[in-house]
Each structure stands twice: as structure tokens, then as C-alpha cells.
Wavefront OBJ file of the C-alpha trace (Angstrom):
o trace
v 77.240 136.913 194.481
v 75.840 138.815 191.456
v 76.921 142.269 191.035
v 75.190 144.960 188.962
v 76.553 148.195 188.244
v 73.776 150.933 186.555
v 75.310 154.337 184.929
v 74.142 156.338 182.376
v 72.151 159.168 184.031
v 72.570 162.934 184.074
v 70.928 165.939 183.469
v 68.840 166.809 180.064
v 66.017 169.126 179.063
v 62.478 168.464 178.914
v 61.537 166.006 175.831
v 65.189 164.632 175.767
v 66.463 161.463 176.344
v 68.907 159.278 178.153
v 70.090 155.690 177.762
v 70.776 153.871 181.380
v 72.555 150.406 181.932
v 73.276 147.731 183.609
v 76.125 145.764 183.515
v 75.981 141.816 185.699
v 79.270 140.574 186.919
v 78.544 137.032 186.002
v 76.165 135.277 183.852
v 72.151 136.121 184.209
v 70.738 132.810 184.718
v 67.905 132.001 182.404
v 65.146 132.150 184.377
v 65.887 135.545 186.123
v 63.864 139.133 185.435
v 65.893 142.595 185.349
v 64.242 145.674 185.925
v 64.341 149.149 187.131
v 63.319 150.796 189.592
v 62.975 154.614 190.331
v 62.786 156.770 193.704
v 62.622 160.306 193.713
v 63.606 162.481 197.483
v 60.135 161.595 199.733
v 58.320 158.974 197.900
v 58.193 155.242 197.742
v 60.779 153.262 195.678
v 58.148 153.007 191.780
v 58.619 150.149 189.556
v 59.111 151.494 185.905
v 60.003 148.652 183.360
v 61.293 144.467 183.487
v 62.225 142.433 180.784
v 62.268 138.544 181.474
v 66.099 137.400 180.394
v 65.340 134.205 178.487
v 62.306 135.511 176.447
v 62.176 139.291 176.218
v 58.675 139.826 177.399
v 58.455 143.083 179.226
v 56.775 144.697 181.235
v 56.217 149.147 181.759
v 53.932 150.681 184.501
v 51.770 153.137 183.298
v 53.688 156.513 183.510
v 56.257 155.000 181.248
v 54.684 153.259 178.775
v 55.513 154.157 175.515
v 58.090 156.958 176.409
v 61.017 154.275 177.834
v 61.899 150.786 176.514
v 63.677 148.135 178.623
v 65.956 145.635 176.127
v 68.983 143.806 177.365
v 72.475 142.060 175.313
v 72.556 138.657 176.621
v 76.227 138.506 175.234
v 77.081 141.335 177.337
v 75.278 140.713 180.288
v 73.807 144.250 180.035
v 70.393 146.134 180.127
v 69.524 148.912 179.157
v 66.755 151.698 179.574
v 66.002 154.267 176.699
v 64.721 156.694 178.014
v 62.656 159.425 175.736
v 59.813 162.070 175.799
v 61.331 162.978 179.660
v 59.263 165.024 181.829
v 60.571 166.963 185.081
v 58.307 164.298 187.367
v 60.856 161.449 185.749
v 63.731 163.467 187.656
v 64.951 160.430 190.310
v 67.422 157.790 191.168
v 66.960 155.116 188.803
v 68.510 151.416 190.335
v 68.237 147.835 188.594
v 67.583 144.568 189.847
v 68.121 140.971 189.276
v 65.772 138.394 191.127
v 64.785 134.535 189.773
v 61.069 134.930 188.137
v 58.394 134.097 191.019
v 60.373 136.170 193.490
v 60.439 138.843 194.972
v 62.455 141.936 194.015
v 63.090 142.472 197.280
v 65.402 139.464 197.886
v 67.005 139.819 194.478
v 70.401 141.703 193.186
v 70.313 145.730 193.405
v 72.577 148.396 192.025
v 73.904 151.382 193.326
v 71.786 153.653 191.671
v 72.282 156.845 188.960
v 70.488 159.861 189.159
v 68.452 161.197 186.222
v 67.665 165.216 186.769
v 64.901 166.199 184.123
v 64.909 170.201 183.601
v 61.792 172.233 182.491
l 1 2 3 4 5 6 7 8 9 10 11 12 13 14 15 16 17 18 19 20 21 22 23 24 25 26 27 28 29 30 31 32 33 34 35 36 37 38 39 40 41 42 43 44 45 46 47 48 49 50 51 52 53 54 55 56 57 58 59 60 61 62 63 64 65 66 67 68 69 70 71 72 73 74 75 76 77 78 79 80 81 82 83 84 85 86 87 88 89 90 91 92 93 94 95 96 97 98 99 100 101 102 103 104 105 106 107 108 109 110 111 112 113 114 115 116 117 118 119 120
């Protein structure tokens, strides 16, 4: 069993930034993607960044591109999500997952979740 454990959230201003992690129990196998994920109170679960573990590649949606960077420490077993630029509508839990590349998040590795509050 692979446990994750994300932290790193809390409240900032407008145009501020965080840094979030995410810390594996055991080893990432090579051929797994991390992620994260965000859900604010009454909306669908929203993809926001991935980074592929052996390679780097990653991936943003939209809304975040070139405000938040995903980057992991392989050493460490750790990603991370930098967070900058924040607007209120970025106010949400953020959680991170671990699945094998070709599969679905939803049968991978989640953690608990930390809650990023944006203020205006």
C-alpha cells in the first residue's frame, strides 16, 4: 500500500503564493504519474497539474498554466506544487495522486487533502 500525505496549504492574499507537497511512503515506481487535484464546496473534483515520475514531462489545465508548477525530488519521494499569481476562484481542497501511467486516477493512490483559502 502506497501512502501519500499532502500539506502545505493555508490562507494568503490575492497574488501570493503557496508551496504544497506530497510526501510517498515508499518508493514511486518508475512508470507512475503524480498529480493534483482540486475541489472547491459544490463542484466537481478539477484536475490542475501531473508530472510523469521517470521523465518530468508535465502536464497544467488551462486555469493554471503558467501561474503553478508541478516538480517532484525523486530522492525524497516528494512533489511539490508552487503555487503563484493566486486568485480567490483557486480557494479549494487541493489532494495528490499516484496511479501507474495508462490508468486511471481513479484507481490510483489519494491523499487526504489541504485546504488552500485565497483572500481578495
Amino acid at each position: 500500500q502506497v501512502n501519500l500525505v499532502d500539506s502545505g496549504g493555508g490562507l494568503v492574499q490575492a497574488g501570493g503564493s503557496l508551496r504544497l507537497s506530497c510526501v510517498a511512503s515508499g518508493r514511486i515506481l518508475s512508470n507512475y504519474v503524480m498529480g493534483w487535484f482540486r475541489q472547491a464546496p459544490g463542484k466537481e473534483r478539477e484536475f490542475v497539474g501531473s508530472i510523469t515520475w521517470i521523465s518530468g514531462r508535465t502536464d497544467y489545465a488551462d486555469s493554471v498554466k503558467g501561474r503553478f508548477t508541478v516538480s517532484r525530488d525523486s530522492a525524497k519521494n516528494t512533489m511539490y506544487l508552487q503555487m503563484n499569481s493566486l486568485k480567490p476562484v483557486d480557494t479549494a481542497v487541493y489532494y495528490c495522486a499516484a496511479t501507474p501511467e495508462l490508468t486511471s486516477w481513479h484507481s490510483g493512490y489519494w491523499g487526504q487533502g489541504t485546504q488552500v483559502t485565497v483572500s481578495s
